[in-house]
Backbone as CSV, one residue per row, in Angstrom:
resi,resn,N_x,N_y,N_z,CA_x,CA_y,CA_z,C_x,C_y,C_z
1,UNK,37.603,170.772,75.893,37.070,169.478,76.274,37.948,168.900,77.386
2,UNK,37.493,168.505,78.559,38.348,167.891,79.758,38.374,166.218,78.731
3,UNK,39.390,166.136,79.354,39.761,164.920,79.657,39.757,163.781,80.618
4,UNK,39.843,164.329,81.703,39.615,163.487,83.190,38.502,163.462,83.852
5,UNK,38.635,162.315,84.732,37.485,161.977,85.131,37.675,161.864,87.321
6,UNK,37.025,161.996,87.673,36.887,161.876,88.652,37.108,160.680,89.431
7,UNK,37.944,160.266,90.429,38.313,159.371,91.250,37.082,158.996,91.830
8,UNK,36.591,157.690,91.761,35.343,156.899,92.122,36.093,156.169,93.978
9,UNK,34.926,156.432,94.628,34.932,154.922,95.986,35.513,154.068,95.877
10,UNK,35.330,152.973,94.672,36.186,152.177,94.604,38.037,152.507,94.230
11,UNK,37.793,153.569,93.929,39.469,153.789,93.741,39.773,154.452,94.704
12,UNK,39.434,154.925,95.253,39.953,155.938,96.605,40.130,154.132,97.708
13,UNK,39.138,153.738,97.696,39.819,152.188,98.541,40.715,152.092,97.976
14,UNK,41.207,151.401,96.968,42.105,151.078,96.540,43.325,151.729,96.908
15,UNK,43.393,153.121,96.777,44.370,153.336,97.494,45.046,153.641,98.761
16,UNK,43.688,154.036,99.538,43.390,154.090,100.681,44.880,152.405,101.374
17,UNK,44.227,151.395,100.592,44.492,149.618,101.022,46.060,149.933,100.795
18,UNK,46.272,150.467,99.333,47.807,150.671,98.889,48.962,151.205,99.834
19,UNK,48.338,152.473,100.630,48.844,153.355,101.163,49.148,152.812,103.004
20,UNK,48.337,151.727,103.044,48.121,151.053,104.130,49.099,150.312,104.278
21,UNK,48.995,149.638,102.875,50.525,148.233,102.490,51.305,148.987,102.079
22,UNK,51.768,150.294,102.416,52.956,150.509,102.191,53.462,150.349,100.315
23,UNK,52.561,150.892,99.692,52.717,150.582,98.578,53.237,151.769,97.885
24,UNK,53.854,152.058,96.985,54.324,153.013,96.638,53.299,153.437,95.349
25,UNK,53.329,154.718,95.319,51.999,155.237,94.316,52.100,155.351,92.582
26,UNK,53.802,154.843,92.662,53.868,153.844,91.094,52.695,152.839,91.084
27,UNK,52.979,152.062,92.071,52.411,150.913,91.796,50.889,150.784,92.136
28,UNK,50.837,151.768,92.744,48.945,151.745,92.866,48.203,152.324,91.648
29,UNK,48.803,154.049,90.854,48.646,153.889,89.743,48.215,153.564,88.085
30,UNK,49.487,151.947,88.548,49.426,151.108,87.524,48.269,150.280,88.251
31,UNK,47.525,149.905,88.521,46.334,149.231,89.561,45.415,149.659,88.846
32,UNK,45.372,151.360,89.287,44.380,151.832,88.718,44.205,152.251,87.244
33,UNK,45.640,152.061,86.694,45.679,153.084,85.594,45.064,154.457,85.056
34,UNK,45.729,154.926,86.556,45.772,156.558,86.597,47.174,156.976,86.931
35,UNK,47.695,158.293,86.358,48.696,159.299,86.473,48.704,159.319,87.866
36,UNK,50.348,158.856,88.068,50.868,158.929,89.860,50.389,160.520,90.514
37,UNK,50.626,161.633,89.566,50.300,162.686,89.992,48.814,163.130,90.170
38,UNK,48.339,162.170,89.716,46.587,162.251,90.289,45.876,161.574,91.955
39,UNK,47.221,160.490,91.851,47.131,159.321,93.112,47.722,160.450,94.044
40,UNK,48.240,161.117,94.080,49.321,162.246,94.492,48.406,163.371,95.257
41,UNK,47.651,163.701,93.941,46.831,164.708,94.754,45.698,164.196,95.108
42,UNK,45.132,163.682,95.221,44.193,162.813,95.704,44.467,163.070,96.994
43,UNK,45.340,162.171,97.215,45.468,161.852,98.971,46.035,163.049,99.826
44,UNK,46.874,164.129,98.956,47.026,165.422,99.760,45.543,166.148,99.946
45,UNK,44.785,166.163,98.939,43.728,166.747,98.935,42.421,166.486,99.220
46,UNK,42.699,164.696,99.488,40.978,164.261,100.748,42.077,163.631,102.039
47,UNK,42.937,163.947,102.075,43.577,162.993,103.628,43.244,161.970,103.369
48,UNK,43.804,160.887,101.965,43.571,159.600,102.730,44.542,159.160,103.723
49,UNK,43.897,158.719,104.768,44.797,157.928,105.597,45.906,156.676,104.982
């Protein structure tokens, strides 16, 4: 049985905005309340800007 779920539009903004402000991906994360190592690969793995 998975457990996880897929990063939605609205959270990819979100960090997209985070990553913009210089935010560190602790703290975006806790925002989203998702695992830093998900915020992590995320953005290695769609280029967010």
């Amino acid at each position: 049985m998975k457990t996880w779920k897929h990063i939605n539009l609205e959270q990819r903004k979100v960090i997209s905005s985070g990553i913009a402000h210089n935010d560190k991906l602790i703290e975006i994360s806790k925002r989203l309340s998702l695992d830093p190592r998900s915020i992590s690969r995320e953005v290695k793995r769609n280029r967010i800007p």
